[in-house]
Short mmCIF file of the C-alpha atoms (twelve columns), coordinates in Angstrom:
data_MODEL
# 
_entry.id   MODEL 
# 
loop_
_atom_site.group_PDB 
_atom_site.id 
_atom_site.type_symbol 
_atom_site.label_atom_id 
_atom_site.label_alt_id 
_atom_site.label_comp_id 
_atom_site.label_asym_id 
_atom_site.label_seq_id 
_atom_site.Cartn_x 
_atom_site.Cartn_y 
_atom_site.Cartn_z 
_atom_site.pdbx_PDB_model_num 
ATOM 1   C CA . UNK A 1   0.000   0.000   0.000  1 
ATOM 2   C CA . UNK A 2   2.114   2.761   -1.384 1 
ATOM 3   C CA . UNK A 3   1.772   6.252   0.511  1 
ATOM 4   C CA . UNK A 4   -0.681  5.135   2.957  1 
ATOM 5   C CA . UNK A 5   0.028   4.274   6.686  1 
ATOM 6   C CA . UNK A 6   -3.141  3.492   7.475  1 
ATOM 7   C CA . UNK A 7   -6.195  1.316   5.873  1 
ATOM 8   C CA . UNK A 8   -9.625  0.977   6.823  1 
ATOM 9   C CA . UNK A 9   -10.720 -2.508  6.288  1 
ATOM 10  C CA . UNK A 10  -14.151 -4.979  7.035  1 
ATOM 11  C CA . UNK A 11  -13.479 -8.413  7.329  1 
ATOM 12  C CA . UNK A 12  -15.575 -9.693  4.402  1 
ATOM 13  C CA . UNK A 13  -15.744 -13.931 3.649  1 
ATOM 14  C CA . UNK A 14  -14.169 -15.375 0.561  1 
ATOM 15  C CA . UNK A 15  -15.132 -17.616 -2.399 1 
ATOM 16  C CA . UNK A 16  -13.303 -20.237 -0.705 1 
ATOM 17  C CA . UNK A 17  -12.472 -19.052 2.587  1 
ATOM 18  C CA . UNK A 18  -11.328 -16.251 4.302  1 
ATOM 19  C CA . UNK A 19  -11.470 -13.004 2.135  1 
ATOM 20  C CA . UNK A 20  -9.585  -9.414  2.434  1 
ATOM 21  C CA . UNK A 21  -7.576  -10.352 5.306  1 
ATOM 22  C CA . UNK A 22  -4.200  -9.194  4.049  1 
ATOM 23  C CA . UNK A 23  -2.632  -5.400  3.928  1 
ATOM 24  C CA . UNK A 24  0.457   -5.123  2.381  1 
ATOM 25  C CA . UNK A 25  2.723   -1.947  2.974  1 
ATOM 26  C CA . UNK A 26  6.454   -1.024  1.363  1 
ATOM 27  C CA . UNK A 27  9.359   -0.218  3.067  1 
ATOM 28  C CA . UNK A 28  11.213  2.490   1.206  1 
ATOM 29  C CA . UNK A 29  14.564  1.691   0.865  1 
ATOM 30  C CA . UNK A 30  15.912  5.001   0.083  1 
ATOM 31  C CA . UNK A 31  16.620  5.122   4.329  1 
ATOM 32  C CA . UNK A 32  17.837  2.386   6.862  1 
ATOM 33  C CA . UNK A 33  14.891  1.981   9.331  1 
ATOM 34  C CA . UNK A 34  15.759  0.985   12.907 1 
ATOM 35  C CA . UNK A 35  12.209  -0.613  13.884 1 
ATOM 36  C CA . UNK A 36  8.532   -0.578  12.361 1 
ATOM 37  C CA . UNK A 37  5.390   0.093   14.748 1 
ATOM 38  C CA . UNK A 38  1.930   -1.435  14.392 1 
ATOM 39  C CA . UNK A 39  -0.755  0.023   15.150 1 
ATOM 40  C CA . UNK A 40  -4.190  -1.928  15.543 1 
ATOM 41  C CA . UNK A 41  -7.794  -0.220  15.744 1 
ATOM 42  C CA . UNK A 42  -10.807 -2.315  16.098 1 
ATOM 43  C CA . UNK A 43  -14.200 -0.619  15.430 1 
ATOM 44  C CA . UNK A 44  -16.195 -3.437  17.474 1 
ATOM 45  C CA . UNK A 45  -15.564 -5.245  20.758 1 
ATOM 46  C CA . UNK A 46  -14.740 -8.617  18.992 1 
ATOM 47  C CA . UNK A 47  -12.113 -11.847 18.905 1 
ATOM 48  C CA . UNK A 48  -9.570  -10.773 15.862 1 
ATOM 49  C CA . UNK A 49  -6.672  -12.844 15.265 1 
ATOM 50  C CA . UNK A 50  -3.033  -10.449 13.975 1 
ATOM 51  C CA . UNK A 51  -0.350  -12.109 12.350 1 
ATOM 52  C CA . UNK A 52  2.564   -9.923  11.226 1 
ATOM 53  C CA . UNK A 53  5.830   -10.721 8.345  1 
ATOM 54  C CA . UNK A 54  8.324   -9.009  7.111  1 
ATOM 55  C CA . UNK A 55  9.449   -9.796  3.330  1 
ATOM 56  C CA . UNK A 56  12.636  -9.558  2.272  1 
ATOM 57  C CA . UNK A 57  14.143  -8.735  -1.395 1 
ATOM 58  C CA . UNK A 58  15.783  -12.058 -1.551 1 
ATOM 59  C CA . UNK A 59  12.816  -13.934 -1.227 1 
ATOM 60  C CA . UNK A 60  12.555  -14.909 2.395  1 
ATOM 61  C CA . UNK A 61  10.253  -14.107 4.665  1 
ATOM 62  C CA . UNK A 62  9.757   -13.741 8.827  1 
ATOM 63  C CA . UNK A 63  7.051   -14.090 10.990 1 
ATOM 64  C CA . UNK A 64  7.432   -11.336 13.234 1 
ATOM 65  C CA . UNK A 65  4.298   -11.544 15.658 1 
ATOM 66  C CA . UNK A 66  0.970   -13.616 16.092 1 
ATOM 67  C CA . UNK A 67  -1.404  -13.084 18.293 1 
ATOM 68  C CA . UNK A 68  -5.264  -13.206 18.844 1 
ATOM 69  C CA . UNK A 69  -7.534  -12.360 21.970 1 
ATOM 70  C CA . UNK A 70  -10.839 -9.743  22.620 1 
ATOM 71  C CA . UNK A 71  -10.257 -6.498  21.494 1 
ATOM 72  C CA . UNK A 72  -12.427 -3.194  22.714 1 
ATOM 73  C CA . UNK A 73  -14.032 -0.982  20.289 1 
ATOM 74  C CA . UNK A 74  -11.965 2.359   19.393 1 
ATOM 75  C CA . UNK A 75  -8.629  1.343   21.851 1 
ATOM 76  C CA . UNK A 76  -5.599  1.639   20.083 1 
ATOM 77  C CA . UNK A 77  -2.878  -1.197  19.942 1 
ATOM 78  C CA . UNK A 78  0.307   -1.026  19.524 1 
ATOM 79  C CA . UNK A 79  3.605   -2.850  18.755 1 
ATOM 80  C CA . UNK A 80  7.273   -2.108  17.989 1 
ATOM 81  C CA . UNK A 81  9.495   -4.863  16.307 1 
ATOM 82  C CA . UNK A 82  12.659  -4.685  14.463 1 
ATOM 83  C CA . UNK A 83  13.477  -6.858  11.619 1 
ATOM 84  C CA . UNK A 84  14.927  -10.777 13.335 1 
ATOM 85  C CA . UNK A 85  17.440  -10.938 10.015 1 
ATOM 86  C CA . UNK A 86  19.145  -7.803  10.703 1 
ATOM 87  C CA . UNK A 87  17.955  -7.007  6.966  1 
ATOM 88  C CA . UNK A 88  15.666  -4.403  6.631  1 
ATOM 89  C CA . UNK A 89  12.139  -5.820  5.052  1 
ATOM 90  C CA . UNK A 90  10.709  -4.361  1.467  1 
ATOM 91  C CA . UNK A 91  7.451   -5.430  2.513  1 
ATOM 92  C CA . UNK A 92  5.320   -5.769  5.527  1 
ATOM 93  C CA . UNK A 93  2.225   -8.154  5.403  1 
ATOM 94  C CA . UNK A 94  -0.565  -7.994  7.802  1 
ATOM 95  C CA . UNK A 95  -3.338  -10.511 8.319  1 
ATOM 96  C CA . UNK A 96  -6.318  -9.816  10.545 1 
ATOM 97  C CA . UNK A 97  -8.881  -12.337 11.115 1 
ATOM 98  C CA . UNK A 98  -11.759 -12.473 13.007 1 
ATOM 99  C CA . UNK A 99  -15.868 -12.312 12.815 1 
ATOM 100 C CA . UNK A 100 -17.926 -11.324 9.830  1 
ATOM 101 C CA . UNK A 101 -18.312 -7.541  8.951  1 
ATOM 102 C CA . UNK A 102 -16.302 -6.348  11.865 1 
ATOM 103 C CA . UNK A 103 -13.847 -3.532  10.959 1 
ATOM 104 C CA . UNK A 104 -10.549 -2.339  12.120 1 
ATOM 105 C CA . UNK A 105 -7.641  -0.056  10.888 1 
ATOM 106 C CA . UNK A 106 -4.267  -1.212  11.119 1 
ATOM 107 C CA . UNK A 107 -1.050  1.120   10.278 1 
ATOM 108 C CA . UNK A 108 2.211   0.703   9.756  1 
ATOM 109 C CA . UNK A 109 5.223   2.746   10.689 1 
ATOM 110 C CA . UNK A 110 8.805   2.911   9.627  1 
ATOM 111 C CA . UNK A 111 10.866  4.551   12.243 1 
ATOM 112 C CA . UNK A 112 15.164  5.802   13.240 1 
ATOM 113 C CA . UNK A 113 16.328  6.264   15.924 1 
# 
């Protein structure tokens, strides 16, 4: 998601499963990033289920946080993480799962020292 740190989204079923549960957002490269904070915002007290990864230009991938439990309606979550290869991601994928038609925004940040 190029130029946005921030997307509205509704958890919405699939064909053949579970639907729009990804957001993808890009890591400029043109500055060395210390660590990259999530933030979570759930627009209804519900279950939803976060997984985090960081891609990385030669292919690989890490799994840099899952998690799931109740969340409350308009509270903000947060988490820092820094990159577990030492190599600094092109790509962060989030997944949030959780209950029919319940919506969220989740952000991104890119962050030095």
């Amino acid at each position: 998601t190029a130029g946005q740190t921030q997307i509205r989204k509704q958890i919405r079923p699939g064909f053949l499963g579970p639907g729009n549960i990804n957001v993808d957002f890009s890591v400029p490269s043109t500055e060395k990033f210390e660590f990259y904070e999530v933030t979570f915002i759930p627009e209804n007290d519900a279950n939803y289920r976060v997984d985090v990864n960081f891609r990385y230009s030669d292919g690989s991938q890490s799994n840099v946080w899952s998690g799931s439990g109740d969340a409350q309606r308009d509270q903000t979550y947060s988490r820092r993480f820094s990159s577990p290869t030492g190599e600094q991601p092109f790509l962060i994928n989030t997944s949030v799962a959780g209950e029919r038609n319940i919506a969220y925004t989740i952000g991104i940040s890119a962050c030095v020292n």
